[in-house]
Steps between C-alpha positions, in 0.01 A plus 500: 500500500627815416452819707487835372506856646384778335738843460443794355761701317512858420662549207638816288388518146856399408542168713181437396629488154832315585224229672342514171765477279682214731181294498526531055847431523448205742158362236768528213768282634262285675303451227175483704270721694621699812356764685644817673473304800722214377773765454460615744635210709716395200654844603488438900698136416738651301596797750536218805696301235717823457571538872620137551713488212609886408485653789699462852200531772708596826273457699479048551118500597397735236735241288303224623197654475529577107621113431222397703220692314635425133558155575169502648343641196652311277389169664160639495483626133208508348590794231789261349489672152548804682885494592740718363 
């Protein structure tokens, strides 16, 4: 069973238009249909992804705390065509 929370976002008129355009971009390469919302967490992945591998966190629970919640994510993916 999955469990969902809603969130609402404010959004400028220009990240609203990067969400758009990263949602075509993501439809393009993943040759099937993904919503804003599907980029949205394509984009939250990729940014934890970032801070493991990029990144130095200093701080070790923060550290821990980013590897926990990708890995988490990931093992709970239900948006699979929506990786970057």
């Amino acid at each position: 069973m999955t469990s969902r929370t809603d969130l609402t976002l404010r959004l400028t008129e220009q990240e609203r238009t990067g969400l758009t355009a990263l949602a075509a971009g993501l439809r393009s390469v993943a040759e099937t249909d993904l919503s804003e919302e599907d980029a949205m967490i394509a984009a939250l992945e990729l940014a934890l992804t970032r801070l493991i591998e990029d990144f130095e966190v200093p701080d070790t629970k923060a550290r821990d705390e980013v590897q926990r919640a990708r890995d988490n994510l990931r093992a709970h993916w239900v948006r699979g065509s929506a990786t970057l």
